[in-house]
C-alpha positions as CSV (number, residue, x, y, z in Angstrom):
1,X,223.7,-132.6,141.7
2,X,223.3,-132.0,137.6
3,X,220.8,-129.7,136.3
4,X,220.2,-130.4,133.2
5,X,218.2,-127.8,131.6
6,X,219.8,-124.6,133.9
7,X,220.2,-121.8,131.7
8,X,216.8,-122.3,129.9
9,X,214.9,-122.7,133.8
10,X,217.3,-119.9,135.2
11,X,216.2,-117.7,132.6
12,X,212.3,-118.5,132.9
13,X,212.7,-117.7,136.5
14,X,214.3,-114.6,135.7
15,X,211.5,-113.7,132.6
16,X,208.5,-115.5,133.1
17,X,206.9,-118.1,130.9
18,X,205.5,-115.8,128.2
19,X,208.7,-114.5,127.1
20,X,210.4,-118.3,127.8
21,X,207.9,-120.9,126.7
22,X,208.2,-124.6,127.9
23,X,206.0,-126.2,124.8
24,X,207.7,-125.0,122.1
25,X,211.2,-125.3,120.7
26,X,213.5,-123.1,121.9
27,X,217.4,-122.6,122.0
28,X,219.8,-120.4,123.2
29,X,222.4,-118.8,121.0
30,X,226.0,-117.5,121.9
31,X,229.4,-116.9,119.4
32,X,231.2,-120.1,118.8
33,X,234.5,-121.0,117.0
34,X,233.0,-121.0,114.2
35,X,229.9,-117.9,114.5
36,X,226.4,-118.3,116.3
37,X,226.0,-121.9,117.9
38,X,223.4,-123.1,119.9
39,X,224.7,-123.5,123.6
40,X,221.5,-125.0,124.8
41,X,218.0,-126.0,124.4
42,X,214.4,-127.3,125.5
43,X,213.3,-130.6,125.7
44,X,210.8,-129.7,122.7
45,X,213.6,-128.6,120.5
46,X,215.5,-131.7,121.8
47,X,212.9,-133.7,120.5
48,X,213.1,-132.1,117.2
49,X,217.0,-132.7,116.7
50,X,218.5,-129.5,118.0
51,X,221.6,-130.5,119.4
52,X,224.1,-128.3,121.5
53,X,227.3,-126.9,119.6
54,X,225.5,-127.0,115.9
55,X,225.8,-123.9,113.8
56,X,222.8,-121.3,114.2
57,X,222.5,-121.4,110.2
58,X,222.3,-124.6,109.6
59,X,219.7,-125.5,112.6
60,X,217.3,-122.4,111.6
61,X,217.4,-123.6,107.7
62,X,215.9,-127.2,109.1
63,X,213.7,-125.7,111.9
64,X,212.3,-122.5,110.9
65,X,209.9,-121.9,113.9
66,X,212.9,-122.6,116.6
67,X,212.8,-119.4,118.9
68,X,216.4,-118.4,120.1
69,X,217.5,-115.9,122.5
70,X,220.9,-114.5,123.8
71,X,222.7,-117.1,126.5
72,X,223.4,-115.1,129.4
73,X,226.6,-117.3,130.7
74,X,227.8,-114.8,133.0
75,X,224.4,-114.6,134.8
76,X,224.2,-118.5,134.3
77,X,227.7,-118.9,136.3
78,X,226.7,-116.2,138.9
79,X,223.4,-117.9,139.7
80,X,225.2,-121.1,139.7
81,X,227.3,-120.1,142.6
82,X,224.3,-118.2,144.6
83,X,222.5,-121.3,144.2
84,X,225.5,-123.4,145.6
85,X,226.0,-121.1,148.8
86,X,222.0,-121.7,149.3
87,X,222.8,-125.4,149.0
88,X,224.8,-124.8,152.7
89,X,222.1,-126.0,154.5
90,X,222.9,-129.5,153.5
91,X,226.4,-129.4,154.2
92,X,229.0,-126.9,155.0
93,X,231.6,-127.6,151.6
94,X,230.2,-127.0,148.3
95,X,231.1,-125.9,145.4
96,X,229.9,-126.0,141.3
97,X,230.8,-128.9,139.1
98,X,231.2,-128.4,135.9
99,X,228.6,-125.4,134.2
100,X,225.6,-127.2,134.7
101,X,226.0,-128.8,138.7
102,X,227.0,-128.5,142.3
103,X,228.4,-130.6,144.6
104,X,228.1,-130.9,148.3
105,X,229.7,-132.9,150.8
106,X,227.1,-134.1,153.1
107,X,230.1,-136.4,155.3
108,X,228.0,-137.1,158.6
109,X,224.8,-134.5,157.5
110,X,222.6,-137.3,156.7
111,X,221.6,-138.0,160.3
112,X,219.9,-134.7,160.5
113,X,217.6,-135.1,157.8
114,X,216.4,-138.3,159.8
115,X,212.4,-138.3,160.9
116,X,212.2,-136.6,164.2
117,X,210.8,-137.7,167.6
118,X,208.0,-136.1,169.7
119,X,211.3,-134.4,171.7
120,X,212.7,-132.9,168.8
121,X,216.1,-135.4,168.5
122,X,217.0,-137.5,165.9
123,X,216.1,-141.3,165.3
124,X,219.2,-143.1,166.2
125,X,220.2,-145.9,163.5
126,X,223.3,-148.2,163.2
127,X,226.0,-147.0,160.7
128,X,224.9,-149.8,158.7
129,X,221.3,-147.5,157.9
130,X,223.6,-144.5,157.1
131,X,221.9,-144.3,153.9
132,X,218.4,-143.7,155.0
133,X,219.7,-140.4,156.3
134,X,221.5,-140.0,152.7
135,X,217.9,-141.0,150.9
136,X,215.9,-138.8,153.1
137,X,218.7,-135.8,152.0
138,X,218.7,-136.3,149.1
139,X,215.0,-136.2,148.9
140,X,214.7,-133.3,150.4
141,X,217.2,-131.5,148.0
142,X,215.5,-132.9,145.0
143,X,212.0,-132.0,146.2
144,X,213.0,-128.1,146.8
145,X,214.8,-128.0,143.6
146,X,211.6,-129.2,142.0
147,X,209.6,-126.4,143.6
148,X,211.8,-124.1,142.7
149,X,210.8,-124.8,139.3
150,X,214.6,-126.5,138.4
151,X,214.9,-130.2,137.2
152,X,217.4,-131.5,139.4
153,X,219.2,-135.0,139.2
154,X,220.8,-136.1,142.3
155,X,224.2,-138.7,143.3
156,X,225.7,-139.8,146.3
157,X,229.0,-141.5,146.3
158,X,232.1,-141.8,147.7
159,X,233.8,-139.8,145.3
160,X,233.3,-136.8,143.4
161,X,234.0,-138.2,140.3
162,X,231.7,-140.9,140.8
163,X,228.7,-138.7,141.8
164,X,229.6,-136.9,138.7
165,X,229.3,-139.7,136.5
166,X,226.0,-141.1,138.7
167,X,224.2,-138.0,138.9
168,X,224.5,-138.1,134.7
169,X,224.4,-141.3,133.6
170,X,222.9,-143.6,135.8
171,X,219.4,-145.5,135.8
172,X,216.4,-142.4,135.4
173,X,215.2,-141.1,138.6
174,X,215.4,-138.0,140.6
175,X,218.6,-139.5,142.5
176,X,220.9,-142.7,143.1
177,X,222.9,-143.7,146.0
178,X,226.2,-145.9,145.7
179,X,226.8,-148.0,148.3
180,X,229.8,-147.6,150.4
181,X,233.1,-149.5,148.5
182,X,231.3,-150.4,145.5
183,X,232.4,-147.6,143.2
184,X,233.9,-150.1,140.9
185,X,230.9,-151.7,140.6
186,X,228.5,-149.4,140.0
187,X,230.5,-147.0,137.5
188,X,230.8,-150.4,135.3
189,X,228.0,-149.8,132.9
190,X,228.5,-146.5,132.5
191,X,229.6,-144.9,129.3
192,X,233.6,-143.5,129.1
193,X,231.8,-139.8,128.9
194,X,230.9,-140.2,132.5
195,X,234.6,-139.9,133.1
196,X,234.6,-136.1,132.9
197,X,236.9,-136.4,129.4
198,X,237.1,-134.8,126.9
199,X,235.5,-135.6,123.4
200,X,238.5,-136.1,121.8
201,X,239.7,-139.0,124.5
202,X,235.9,-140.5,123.9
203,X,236.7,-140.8,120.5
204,X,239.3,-142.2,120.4
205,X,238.5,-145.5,123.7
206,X,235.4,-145.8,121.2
207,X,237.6,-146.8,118.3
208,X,239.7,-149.0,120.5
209,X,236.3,-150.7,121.1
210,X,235.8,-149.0,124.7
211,X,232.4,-148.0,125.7
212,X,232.2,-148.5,129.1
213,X,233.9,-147.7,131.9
214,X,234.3,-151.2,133.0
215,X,236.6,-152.3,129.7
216,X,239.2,-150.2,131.3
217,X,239.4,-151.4,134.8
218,X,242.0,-154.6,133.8
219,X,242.9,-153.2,130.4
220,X,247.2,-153.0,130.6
221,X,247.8,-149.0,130.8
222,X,251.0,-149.4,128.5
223,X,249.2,-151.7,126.0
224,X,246.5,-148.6,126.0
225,X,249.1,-145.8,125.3
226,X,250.6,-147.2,122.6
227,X,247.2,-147.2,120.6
228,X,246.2,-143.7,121.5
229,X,249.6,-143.1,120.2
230,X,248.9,-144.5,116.8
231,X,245.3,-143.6,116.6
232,X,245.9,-139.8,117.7
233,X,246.7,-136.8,115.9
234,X,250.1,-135.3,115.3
235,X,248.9,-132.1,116.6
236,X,247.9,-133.6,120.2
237,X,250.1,-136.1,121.2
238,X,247.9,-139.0,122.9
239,X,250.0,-139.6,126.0
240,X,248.2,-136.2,127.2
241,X,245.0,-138.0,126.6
242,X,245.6,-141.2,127.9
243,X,246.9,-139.7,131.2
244,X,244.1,-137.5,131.5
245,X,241.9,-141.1,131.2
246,X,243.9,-143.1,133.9
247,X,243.7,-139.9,136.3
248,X,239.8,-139.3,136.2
249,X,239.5,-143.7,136.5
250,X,241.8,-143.5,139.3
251,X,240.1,-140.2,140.8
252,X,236.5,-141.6,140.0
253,X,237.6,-145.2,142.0
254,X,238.8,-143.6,144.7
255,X,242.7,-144.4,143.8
256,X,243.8,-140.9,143.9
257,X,242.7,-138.3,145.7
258,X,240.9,-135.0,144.1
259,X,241.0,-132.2,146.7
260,X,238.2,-129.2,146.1
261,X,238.5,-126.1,148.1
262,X,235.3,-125.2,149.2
263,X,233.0,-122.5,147.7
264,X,233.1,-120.6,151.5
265,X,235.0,-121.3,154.4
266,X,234.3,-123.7,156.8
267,X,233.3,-122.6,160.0
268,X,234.9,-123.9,163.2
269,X,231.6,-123.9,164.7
270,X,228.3,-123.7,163.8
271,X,224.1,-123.5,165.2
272,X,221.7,-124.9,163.1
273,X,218.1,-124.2,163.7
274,X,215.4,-125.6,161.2
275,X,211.7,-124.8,161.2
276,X,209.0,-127.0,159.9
277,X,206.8,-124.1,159.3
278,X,208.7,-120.8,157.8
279,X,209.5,-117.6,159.5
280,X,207.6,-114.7,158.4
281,X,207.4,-111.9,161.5
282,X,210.4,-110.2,163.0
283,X,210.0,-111.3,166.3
284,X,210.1,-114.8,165.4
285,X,213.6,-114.4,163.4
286,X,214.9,-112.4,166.3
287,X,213.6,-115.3,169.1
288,X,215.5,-118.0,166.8
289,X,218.7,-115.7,166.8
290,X,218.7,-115.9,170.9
291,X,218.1,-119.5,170.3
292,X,220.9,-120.1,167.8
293,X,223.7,-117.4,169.9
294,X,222.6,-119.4,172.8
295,X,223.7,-122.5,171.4
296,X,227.0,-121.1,169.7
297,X,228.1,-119.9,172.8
298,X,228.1,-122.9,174.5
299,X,230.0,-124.6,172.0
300,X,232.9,-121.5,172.2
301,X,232.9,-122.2,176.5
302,X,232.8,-126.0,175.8
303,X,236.1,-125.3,173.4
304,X,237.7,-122.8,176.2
305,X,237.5,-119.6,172.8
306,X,235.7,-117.3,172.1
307,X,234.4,-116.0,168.4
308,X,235.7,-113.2,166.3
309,X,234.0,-113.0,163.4
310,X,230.2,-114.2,163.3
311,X,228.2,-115.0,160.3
312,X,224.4,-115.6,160.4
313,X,222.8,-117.0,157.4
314,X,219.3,-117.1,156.8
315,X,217.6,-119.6,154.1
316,X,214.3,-118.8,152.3
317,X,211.7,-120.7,151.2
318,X,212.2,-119.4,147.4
319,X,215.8,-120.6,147.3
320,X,217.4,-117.3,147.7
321,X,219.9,-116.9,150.6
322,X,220.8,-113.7,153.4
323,X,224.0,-113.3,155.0
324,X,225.0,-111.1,157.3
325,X,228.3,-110.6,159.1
326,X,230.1,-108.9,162.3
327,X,233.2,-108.9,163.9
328,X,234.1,-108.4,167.2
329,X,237.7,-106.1,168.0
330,X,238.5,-109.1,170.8
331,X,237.4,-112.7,171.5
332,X,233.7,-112.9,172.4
333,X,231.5,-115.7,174.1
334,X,229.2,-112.8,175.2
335,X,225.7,-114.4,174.0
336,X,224.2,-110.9,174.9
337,X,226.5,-108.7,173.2
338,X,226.7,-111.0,170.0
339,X,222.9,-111.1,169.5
340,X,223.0,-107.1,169.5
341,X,225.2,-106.9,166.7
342,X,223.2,-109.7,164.6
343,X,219.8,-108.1,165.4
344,X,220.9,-104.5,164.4
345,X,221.8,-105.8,160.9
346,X,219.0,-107.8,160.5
347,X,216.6,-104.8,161.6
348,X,215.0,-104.4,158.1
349,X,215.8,-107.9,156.6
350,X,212.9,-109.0,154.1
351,X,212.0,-112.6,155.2
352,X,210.3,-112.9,151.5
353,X,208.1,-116.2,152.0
354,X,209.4,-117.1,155.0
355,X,212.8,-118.2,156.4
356,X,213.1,-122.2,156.9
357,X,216.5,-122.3,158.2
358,X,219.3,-120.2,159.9
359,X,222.9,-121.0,160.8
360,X,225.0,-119.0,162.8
361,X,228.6,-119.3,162.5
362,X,231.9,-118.1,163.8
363,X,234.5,-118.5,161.2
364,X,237.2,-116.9,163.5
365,X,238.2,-118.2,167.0
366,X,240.4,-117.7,169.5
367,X,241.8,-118.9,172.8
368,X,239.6,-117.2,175.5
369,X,239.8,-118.2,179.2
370,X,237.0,-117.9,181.8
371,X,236.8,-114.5,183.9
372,X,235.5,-114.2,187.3
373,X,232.1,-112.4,187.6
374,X,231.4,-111.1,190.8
375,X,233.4,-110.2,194.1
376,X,237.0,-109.6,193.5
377,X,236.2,-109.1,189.6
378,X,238.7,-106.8,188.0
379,X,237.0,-104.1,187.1
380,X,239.5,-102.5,184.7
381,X,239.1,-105.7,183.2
382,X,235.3,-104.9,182.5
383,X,236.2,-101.4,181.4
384,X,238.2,-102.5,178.9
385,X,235.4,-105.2,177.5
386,X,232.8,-102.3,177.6
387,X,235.0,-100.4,175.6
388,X,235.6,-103.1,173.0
389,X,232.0,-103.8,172.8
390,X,231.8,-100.3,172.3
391,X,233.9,-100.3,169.1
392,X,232.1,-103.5,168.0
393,X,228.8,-101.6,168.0
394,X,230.0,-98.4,166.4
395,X,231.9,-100.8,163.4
396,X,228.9,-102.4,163.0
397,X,226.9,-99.2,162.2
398,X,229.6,-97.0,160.7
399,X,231.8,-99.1,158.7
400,X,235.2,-100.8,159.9
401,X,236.9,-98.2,158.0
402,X,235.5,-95.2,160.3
403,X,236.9,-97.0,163.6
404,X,240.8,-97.2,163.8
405,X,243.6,-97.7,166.4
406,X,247.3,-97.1,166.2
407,X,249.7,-99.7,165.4
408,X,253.4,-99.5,165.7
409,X,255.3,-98.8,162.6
410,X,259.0,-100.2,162.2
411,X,260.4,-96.3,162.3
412,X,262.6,-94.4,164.6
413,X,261.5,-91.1,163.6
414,X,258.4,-90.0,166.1
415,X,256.0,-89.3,164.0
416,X,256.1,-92.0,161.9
417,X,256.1,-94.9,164.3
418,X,252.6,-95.2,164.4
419,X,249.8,-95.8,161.8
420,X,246.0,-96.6,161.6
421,X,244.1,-99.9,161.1
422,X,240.7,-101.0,161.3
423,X,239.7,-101.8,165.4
424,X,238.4,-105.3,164.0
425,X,240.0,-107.6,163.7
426,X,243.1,-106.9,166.1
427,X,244.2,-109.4,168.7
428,X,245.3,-107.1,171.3
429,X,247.6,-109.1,173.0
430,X,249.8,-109.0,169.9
431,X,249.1,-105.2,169.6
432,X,250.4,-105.2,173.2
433,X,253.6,-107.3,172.0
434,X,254.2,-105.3,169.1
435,X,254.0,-101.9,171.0
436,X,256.7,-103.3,173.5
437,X,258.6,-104.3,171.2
438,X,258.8,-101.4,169.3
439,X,259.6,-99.4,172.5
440,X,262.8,-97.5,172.0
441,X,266.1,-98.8,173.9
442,X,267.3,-95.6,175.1
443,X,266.3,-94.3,178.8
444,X,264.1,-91.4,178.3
445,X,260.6,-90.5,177.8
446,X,258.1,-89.3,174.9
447,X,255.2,-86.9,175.5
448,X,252.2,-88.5,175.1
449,X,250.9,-85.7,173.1
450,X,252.4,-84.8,169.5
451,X,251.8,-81.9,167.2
452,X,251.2,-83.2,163.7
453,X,252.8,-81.2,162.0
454,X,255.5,-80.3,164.6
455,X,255.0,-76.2,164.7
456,X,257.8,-73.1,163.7
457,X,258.9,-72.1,166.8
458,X,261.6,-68.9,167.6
459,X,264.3,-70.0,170.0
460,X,266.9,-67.9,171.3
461,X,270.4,-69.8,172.5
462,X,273.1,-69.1,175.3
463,X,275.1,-70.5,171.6
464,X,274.6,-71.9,168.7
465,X,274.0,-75.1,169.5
466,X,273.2,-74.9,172.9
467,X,269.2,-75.5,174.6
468,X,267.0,-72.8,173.9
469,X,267.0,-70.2,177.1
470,X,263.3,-68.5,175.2
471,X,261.1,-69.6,172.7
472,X,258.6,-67.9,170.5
473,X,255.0,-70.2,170.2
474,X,252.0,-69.2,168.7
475,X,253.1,-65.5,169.5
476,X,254.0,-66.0,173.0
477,X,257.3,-65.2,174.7
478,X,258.7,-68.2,177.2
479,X,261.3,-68.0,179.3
480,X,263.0,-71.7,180.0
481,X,264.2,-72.5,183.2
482,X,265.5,-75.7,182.5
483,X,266.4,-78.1,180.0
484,X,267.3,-81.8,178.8
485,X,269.6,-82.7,175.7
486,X,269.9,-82.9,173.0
487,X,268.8,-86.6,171.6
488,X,269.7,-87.1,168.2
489,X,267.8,-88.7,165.3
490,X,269.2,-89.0,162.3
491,X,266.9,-89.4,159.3
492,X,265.9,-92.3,157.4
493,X,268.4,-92.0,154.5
494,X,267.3,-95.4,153.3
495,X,263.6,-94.7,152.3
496,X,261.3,-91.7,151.4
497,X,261.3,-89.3,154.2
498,X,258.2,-88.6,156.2
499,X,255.1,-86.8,154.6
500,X,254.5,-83.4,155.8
501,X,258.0,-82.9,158.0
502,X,258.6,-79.3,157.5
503,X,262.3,-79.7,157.7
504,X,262.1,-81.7,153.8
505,X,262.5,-79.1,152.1
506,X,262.3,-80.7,148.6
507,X,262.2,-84.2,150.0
508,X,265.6,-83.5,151.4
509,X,265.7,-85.2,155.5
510,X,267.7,-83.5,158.2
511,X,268.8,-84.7,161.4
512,X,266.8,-83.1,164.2
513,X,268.4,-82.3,167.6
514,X,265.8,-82.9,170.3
515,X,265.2,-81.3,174.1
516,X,262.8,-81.5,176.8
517,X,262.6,-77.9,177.7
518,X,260.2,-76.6,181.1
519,X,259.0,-72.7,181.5
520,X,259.4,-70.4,184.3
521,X,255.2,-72.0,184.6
522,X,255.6,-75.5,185.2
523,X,254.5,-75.9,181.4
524,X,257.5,-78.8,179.7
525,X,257.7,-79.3,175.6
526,X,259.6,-81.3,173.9
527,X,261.7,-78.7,170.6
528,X,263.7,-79.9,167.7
529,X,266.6,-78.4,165.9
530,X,266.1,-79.4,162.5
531,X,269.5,-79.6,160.7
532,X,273.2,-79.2,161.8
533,X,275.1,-75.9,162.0
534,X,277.9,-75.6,158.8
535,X,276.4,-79.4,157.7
536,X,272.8,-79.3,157.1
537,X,270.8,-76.2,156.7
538,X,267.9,-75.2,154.8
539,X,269.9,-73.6,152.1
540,X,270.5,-77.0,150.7
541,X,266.8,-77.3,150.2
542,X,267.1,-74.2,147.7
543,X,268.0,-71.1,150.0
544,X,271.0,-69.0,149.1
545,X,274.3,-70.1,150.9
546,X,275.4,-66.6,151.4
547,X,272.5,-65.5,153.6
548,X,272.7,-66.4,157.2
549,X,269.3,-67.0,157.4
550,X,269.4,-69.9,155.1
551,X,272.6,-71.3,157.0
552,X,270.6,-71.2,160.2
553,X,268.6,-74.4,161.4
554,X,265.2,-74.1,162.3
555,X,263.3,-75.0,165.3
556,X,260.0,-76.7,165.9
557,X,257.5,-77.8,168.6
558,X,257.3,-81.8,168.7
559,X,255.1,-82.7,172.1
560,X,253.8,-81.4,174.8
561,X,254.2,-83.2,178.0
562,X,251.9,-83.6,181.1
């Protein structure tokens, strides 16, 4: 697709016809090499010898009453690629060509553009009338274009390179289709600019007598070289050139390939719902979501997986696009439960003059395998799916970043071993795996509880390093009447210690001494000695070695156990 006159229509679009007038000349301006050039103009300054890339001084001094304005480039790119994304509902990989075009790969779209029957399917034609589905595409794209208020020239072709050089240079009409294998044939009369070249290399195959596309096809490639060797510049060696000529021949013919990645991802599957008459009312767009979640979900149970992250798109009629997207914290086929995450985004959606066509996508998948719904049902199984609905609902509202679960963190000290991430987005079997694996070896238990920050505690020994026989917490005297230690963990010598452990005194990690201590009550903690006696002590954090307070390890409350 080439749009020839872009950034003078995108910018009438964007100002009006007043301020961007169609019958006079008019160009715009932007800084060149060599100052203020003109970057592009109308057809009636075209008519009066404005030509793209010619000094601003020298064009004004021969055409006084030429009206310039500013190019806006960045806008004109930006536009470009809203456009393009628009451009999905006639096939699922596009991207822009060039400054001035898009393409699309419509590879088995055709059929749907194909006159309808009274039941709504498609007229089925041998794959020798391929192209009428092509034409009828093509038509369409053309004729919203034109409505649109964009000239538009169209291309199809088995090659990108070739629908380039169609969409450009072929015979005048609002589009052209190459027949299938005949690339060669048709790319003959074109001109060597159609080979997506530079200047320079046009130059220089029009010296040497080439004009067309077809004088190169059985021209010797080493016989070539050697006279864009002798007819090149010293300062750009011609063997660049003459390479970058055989690859866009070979990539135009279909020789070599020329891989594009897509302008957006394509979906694994997708629902596709068109309307002859727009949608303007709420209630309609929200009976055409059922349809389309109705029809995705039956492609998810077909494929035995469920979708992750769902994205429904919704086409105006005035060539503007809405997308909105949700996620879902496990696998989902739940037609029910995906329609009430789509319809509270879409709540206050404008539908402008009307939406013509919505897609609904799911551009994450995973294995999901059918569950029993009745009888002998699990139902902690269905507790845990209300739950994740749940936390799809409330991520959808508040923001993925306000709903977060714990992860396992490759650390042996407690409280570091976990962290927070976003619910979406989690498989939670491998949040499962991970948590196992990350299990400590040894045979013991942790609280399920944990202070953060572990809490000062008082403890009062049978000796020095023995269990605590009474602690101090929160001003309260406990007797202990039994206890389990001590577990050491050294600390992580090899890497910043943990934020906000009160035993770092300047950054500075001790090893912590650890028991499961129970109260005359029934009530069981798990305590910490923080630092060794004679070895590590707080006075190496900047106390004074000769009080015994500083040589004294401290003692903190870690957990609390059931």
């Amino acid at each position: 697709m080439w749009l020839p006159a872009w950034p003078i229509e995108r910018l009438r679009r964007h100002r009006g016809l007043e301020e961007v007038p169609a019958d006079r000349p008019l160009a715009l301006v932007a800084h060149g090499a060599h100052g203020l050039e003109i970057a592009a103009a109308n057809e009636a300054a075209r008519a009066l010898r404005v030509q793209t890339g010619a000094g601003l001084a020298d064009t004004r001094a021969a055409l006084p009453a030429l009206i310039t304005l500013p190019a806006e480039r960045d806008r004109d790119r930006d536009d470009l690629l809203r456009l393009a994304r628009w451009c999905g509902r006639y096939g699922p990989a596009r991207h822009v060509d060039a400054e001035d075009g898009l393409w699309i790969d419509i590879t088995g779209v055709g059929h749907l553009f194909l006159p309808k029957l009274a039941t709504g399917s498609a007229v089925a034609l041998p794959h020798e009338n391929d192209e009428a589905g092509e034409r009828a595409l093509l038509a369409d794209l053309t004729a919203r274009f034109s409505r649109l208020g964009l000239t538009a020239r169209a291309a199809c072709a088995d090659t990108l390179g070739a629908a380039h050089a169609l969409a450009r240079f072929a015979a005048e009409g609002s589009f052209v289709i190459a027949p299938r294998g005949e690339a060669s044939s048709v790319l003959a009369p074109l001109p060597v600019a159609a080979l997506r070249i530079d200047i320079d290399a046009v130059r220089l195959l029009e010296r040497l007598g080439l004009r067309r596309i077809g004088q190169l096809y059985g021209l010797p490639r080493a016989a070539l070289e050697r006279r864009f060797r002798a007819l090149n510049r010293k300062d750009k060696p011609g063997a660049e050139t003459i390479a970058t000529v055989r690859l866009r021949l070979d990539q135009a013919l279909g020789h070599y390939g020329e891989p594009r990645a897509p302008l957006v991802q394509i979906p694994d599957f997708t629902a596709r719902l068109s309307f002859s008459d727009p949608l303007l009312t709420a209630a309609s767009v929200e009976a055409a979501l059922e349809r389309l979640c109705s029809d995705l979900v039956g492609m998810l149970v077909e494929a035995g997986a469920g979708g992750r992250r769902f994205c429904l798109s919704l086409y105006r009629s005035d060539g503007t696009l809405g997308e909105v997207a949700v996620g879902t914290s496990t696998p989902c086929r739940d037609e029910a439960h995906i329609g009430r995450l789509l319809r509270e985004k879409i709540a206050h959606f404008d539908a402008g003059f009307g939406i013509d066509l919505m897609t609904l996508e799911a551009h994450e998948v995973a294995p999901l395998d059918a569950r029993q719904q009745g009888l002998d049902a699990d139902a902690t199984g269905e507790h845990a799916r209300a739950a994740a609905r749940l936390v799809d609902r409330l991520s959808g509202r508040l923001g993925t970043r306000c709903v977060m679960r714990l992860l396992p963190r490759a650390s042996h000290i407690p409280e570091a071993a976990q962290k927070h991430a976003p619910a979406l987005g989690m498989d939670q079997a491998k949040i499962s795996a991970a948590f196992e694996a990350s299990l400590p070896t040894f045979d013991g238990r942790r609280p399920p509880f944990l202070l953060d920050p572990p809490e000062p505690i008082e403890v009062l020994a049978a000796i020095p390093e023995g269990a605590p026989a009474l602690i101090v917490w929160r001003r309260v005297r406990r007797r202990i009447v039994r206890a389990e230690g001590p577990e050491r963990i050294a600390p992580a010598w090899w890497a910043a210690y943990v934020p906000r452990a009160p035993e770092a005194c300047a950054g500075a990690p001790l090893t912590r001494d650890y028991y499961f201590i129970e109260e005359a009550s029934g009530a069981r903690y798990w305590v910490f000695r923080a630092g060794l006696y004679d070895k590590e002590r707080d006075g190496e954090c900047g106390g004074d070695d000769d009080d015994p307070q500083a040589r004294t390890p401290r003692w903190f409350m870690h957990g609390l156990m059931p």
